[in-house]
C-alpha positions as CSV (number, residue, x, y, z in Angstrom):
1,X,-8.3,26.5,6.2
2,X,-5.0,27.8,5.6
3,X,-1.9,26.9,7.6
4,X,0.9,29.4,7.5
5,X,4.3,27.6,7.7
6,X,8.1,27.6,6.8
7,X,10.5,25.8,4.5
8,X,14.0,25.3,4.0
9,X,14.5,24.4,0.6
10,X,17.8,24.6,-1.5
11,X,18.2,26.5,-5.0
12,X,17.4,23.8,-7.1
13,X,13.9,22.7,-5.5
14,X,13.0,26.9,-5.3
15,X,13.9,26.9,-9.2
16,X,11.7,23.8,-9.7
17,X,9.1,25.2,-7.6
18,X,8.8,28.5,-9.6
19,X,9.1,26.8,-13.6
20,X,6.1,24.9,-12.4
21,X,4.0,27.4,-10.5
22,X,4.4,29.6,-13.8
23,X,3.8,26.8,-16.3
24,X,0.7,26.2,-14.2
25,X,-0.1,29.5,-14.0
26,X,-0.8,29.3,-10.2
27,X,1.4,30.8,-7.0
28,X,3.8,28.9,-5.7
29,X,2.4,27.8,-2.9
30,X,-0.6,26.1,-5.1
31,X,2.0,24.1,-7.1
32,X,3.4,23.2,-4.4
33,X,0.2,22.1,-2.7
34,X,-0.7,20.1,-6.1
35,X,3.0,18.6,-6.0
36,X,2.8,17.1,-2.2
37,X,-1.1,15.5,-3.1
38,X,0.4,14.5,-6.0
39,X,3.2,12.5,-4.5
40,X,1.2,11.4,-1.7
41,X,-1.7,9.7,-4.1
42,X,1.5,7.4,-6.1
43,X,3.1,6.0,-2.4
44,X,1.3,2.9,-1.4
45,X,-0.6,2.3,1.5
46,X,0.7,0.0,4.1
47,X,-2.5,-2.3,2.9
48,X,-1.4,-1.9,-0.6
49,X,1.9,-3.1,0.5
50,X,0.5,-6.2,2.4
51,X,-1.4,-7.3,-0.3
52,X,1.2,-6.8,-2.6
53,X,3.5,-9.0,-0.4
54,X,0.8,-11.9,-0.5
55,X,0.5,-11.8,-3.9
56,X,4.5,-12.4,-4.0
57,X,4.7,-14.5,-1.8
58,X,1.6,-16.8,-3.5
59,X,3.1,-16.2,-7.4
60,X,6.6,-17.9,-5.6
61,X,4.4,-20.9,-4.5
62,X,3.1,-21.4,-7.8
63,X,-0.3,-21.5,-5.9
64,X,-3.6,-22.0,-7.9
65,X,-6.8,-21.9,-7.3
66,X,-6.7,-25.9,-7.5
67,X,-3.9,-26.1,-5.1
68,X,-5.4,-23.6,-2.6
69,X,-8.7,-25.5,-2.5
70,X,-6.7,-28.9,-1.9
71,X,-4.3,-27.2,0.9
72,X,-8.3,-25.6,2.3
73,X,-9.7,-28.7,1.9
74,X,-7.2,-30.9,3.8
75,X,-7.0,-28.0,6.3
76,X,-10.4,-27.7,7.2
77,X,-10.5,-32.0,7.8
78,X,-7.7,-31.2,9.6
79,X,-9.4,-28.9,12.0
80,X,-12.1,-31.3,12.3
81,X,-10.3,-34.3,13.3
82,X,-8.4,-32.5,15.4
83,X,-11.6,-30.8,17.5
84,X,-13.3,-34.6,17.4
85,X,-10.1,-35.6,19.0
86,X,-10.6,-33.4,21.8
87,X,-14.0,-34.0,22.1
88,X,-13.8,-37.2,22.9
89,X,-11.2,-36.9,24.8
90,X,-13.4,-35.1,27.4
């Protein structure tokens, strides 16, 4: 499916446009197809983003994968005492 549509774009992006449709060998509305999936496939996803942010956020924490099973550890006991507690309180 083909959507017909129109662009304002200045001199220097036309000029760009056209050395690339004719090193391609393509019209200009193929290499200009090719450059918007292009450019879309190198942004990151918001997930990407996330992750990436974690992985910051854990590399400025110095955390390994000792610490993290000590901070899980101690959390989980945590969690328990804290439901006995309530549980008893009944």
């Amino acid at each position: 499916m083909t959507i017909r549509t129109t662009y304002a774009l200045d001199l220097e992006t036309v000029e760009a446009l056209e050395r690339m449709a004719g090193r391609w060998r393509v019209s200009k509305s193929e290499a200009l197809r090719r450059a918007v999936r292009a450019a879309a496939a190198s942004e990151p996803g918001p997930s990407t983003e996330a992750v990436r942010a974690l992985e910051d956020l854990q590399r400025s924490l110095a955390l390994t994968r000792r610490r993290a099973d000590t901070w899980a550890r101690r959390a989980r006991a945590e969690r328990r005492s804290s439901s006995a507690r309530r549980e008893g309180g009944r």
